[in-house]
C-alpha positions in Angstrom: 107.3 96.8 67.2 103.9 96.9 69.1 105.3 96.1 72.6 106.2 98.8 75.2 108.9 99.3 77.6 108.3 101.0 81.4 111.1 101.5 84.1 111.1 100.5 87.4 113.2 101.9 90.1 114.6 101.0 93.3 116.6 104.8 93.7 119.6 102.5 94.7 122.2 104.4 96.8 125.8 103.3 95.3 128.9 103.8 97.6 130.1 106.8 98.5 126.6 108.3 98.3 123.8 109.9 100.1 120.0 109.0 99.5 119.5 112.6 98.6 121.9 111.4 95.7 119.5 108.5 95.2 116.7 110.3 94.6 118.2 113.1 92.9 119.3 110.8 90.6 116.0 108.9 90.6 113.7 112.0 89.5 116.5 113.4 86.8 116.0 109.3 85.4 112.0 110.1 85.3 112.3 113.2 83.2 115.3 111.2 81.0 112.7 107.9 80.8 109.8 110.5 79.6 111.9 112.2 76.7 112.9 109.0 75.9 109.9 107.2 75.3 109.0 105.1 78.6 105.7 104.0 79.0 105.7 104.2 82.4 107.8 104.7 85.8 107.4 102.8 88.8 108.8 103.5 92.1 109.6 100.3 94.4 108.9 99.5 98.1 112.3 98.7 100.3 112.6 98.8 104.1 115.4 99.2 106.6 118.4 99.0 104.0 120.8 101.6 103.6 121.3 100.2 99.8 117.8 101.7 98.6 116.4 104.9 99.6 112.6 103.9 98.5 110.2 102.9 101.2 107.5 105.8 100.6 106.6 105.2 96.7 103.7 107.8 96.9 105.9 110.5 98.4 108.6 109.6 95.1 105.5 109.7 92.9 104.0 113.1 94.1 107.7 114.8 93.5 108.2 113.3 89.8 104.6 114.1 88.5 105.2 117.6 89.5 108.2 117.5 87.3 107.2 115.5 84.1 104.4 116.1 82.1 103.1 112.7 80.2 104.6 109.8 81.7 102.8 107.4 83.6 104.2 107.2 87.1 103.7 104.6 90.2 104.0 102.1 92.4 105.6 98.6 91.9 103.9 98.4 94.0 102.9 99.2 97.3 103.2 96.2 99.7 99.3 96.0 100.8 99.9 93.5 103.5 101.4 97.0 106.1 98.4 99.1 105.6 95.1 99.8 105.6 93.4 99.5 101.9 91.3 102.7 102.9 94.7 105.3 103.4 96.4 103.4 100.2 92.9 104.6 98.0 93.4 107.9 99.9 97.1 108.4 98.4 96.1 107.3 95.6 92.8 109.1 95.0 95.2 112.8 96.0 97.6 111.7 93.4 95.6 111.1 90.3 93.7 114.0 91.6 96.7 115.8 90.8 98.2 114.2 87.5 94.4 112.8 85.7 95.1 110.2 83.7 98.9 109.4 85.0 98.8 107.4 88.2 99.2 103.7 88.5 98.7 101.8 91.6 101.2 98.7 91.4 100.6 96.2 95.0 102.5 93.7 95.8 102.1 90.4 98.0 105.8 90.2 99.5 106.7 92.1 102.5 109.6 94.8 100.3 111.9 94.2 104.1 112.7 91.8 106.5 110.7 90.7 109.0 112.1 93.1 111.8 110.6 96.1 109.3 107.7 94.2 109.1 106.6 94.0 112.5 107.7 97.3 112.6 105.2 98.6 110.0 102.6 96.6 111.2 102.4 97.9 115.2 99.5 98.4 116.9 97.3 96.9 113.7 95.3 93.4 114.9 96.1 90.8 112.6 92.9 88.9 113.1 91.0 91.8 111.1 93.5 92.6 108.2 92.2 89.3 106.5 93.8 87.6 103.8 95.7 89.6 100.9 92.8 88.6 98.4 90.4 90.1 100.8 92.7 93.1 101.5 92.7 94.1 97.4 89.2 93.7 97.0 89.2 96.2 100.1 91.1 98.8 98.1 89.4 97.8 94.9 86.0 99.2 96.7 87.6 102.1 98.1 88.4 103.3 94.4 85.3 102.8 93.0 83.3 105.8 93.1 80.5 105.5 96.0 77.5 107.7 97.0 78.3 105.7 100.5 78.6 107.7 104.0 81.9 106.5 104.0 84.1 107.2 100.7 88.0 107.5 100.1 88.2 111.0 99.4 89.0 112.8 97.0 86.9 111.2 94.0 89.3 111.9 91.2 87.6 112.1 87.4 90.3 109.1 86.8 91.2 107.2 89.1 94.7 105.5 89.5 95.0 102.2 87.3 95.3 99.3 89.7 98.2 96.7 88.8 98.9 93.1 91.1 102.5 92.2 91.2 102.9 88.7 91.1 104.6 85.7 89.8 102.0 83.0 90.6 98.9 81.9 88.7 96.8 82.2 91.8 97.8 85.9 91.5 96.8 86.0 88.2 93.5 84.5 89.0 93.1 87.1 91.9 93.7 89.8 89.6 91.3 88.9 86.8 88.6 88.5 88.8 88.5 92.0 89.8 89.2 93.2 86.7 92.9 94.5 87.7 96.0 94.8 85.5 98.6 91.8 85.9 102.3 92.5 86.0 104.4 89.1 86.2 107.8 89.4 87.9 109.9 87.6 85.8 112.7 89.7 87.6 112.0 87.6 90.4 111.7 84.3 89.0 112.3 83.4 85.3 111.6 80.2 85.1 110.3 79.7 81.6 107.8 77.0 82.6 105.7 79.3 85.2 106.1 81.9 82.4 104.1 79.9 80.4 101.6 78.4 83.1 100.7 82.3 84.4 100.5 84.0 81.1 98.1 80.9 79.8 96.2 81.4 83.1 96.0 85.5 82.4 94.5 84.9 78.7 92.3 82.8 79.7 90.8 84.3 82.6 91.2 88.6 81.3 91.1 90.5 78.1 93.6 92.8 79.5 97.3 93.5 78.5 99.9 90.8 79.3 102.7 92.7 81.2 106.0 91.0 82.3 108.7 92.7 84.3 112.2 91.6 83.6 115.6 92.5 84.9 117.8 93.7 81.7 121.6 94.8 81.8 122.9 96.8 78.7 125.7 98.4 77.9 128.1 99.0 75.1 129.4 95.7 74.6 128.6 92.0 75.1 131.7 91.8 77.6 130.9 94.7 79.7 127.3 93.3 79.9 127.9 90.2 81.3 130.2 91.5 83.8 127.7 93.9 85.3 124.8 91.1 84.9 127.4 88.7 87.2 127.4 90.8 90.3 123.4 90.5 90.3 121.8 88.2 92.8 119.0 86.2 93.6 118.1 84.3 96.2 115.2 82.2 97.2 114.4 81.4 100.7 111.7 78.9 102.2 111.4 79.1 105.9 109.7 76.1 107.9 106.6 78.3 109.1 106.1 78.0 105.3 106.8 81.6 104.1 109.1 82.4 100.7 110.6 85.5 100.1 112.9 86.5 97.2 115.9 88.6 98.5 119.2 90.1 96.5 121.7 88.3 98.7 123.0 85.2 100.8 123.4 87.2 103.7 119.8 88.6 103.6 118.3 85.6 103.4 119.9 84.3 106.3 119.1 87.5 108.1 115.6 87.0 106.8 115.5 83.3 108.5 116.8 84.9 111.9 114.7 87.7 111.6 111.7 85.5 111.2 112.6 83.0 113.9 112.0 79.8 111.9 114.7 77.6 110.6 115.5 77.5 106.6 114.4 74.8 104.7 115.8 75.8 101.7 118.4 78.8 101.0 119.4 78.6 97.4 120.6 81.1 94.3 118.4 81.3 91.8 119.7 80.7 88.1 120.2 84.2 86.8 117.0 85.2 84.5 118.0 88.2 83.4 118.9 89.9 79.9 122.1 91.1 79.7 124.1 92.3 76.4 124.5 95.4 73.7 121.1 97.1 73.1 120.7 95.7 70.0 121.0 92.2 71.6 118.4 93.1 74.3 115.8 94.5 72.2 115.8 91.5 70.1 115.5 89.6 73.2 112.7 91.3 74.1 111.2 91.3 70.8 111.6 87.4 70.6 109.6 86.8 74.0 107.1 89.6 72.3 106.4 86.9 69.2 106.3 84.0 71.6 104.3 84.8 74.4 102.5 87.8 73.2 103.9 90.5 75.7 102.3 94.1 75.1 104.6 95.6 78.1 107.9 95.3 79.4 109.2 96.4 82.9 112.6 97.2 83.2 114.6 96.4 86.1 118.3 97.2 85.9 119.7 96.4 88.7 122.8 98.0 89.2 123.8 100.7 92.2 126.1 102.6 90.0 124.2 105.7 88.9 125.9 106.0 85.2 125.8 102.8 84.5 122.6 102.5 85.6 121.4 105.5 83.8 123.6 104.5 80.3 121.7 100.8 80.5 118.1 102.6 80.1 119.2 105.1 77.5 120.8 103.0 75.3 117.9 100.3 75.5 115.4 103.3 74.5 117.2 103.7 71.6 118.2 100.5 70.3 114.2 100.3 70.2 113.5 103.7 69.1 116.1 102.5 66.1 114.9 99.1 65.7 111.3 100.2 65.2 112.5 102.9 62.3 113.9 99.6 59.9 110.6 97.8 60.6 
């Protein structure tokens, strides 16, 4: 099989626990994910919920690289849209200075909170010269290219981080070719088969890079047990009249998300569930079917389930299903 899988993690606090249980749990999954053959392992971006103890990815990716030896680690992604490009190529430019040749720099459009973090995050910065997210990225994409400039994002590693655009659009497709970026497409925040095909068509045809698709996948011992876990997984898709759309993991966050925002909801709907859930052997084959027909070189797995074990069990068993499944080829 010549398609890889990555992890991405949302250190999810499960009841009954602390965050330090989170992200104990978190870095003990890194060193399981590089013994067991991940690719990479991304950290995601969450405000203000007591559900996921994440909202620093670089301070998550700092810890784990000083603890694994070979696996890529980073972001998925940082939410560009709270901070200055110049400090984001500044953590970034440290941390591959650290680990040559293991950071990624995942960024993402949405705002990883509601809007109450948002304004939050965003104090005392002037909208007016933030610009628009397109112009932001090619910010940061300056500040990692080496310069003899005055002014430079220091340190200059030997390698820099690899930048990756989270999306699920073709305009961020487009935005990512054209400054010669990795693409990732969140397909485990909307599956719909038809703007699979429309963004990955756009990708070939506009970058020789790798076509990378994250996907949410649920896998456990049996079909039964599978589906039950994948039923308790939400998605919800808000559209606001001041025109914004946000994917959130629950009714009641989206309706906090329209209050929050202070614009009535135009639409508040659950999204059909796009997920993979089943035995490992089922999941793989999954996996290796959308390989075949769309030409995927990556996967990124989201399982996205609070319970540590199960959590934990999904991702090992997946790893070797494929491990397996690549031995008969």
């Amino acid at each position: 099989m010549s398609w890889r899988i990555s992890i991405l993690d949302k250190s999810p606090v499960a009841d009954n626990e602390t965050a330090a249980d989170a992200l104990a749990r978190t870095l003990s999954l890194a060193k399981q994910a590089e013994a067991l053959g991940y690719h990479r392992f991304w950290i995601a971006e969450h405000h203000n919920t007591s559900q996921l103890a994440s909202p620093s990815p670089e301070l998550l990716i700092a810890w784990i690289l000083g603890q694994t030896k070979q696996i890529r680690v980073g972001s998925g992604g940082v939410m560009l849209q709270h901070y200055s490009p110049y400090k984001v190529a500044e953590n970034f430019n440290v941390l591959a200075a650290i680990a040559p040749g293991r950071v990624d720099l995942g960024v993402g459009k949405a705002p990883g909170g509601l809007p109450l973090s948002t304004r939050a995050l965003q104090q005392g910065q002037h909208s007016g010269e933030k610009g628009s997210f397109a112009e932001q990225l090619t910010q940061l994409n300056g500040w990692l290219t080496p310069s003899e400039d005055e002014l430079r994002a220091t340190p200059q590693p030997a390698i820099p981080a690899q930048g990756f655009l989270l999306g699920a659009s073709t305009e961020s497709a487009l935005l990512a070719a054209s400054l010669n970026w990795n693409f990732v497409f969140a397909a485990h925040l909307n599956g719909d088969p038809a703007l699979l095909r429309e963004v990955i068509t756009t990708w070939r045809a506009n970058s020789a890079r790798e076509t990378i698709v994250a996907v949410q996948a649920v896998v456990a011992p049996t079909e039964s047990e599978a589906e039950a876990l994948a039923q308790k997984v939400e998605v919800w898709g808000v559209e606001l009249e001041n025109g914004q759309r946000v994917t959130v993991a629950s009714e009641e966050q989206a309706y906090a998300f329209a209050r929050q925002a202070g614009s009535e909801p135009v639409r508040i709907a659950r999204r059909a569930q796009s997920l993979l859930a089943g035995t490992a052997e089922v999941v793989v084959d999954r996996l290796n079917t959308l390989h075949e027909t769309w030409g995927i070189d990556e996967f990124i797995i989201d399982t996205p389930m609070a319970k540590g074990d199960a959590r934990v069990r999904s991702l090992r068993l997946l790893a070797e299903a494929k491990r397996a499944a690549e031995v008969r080829v």
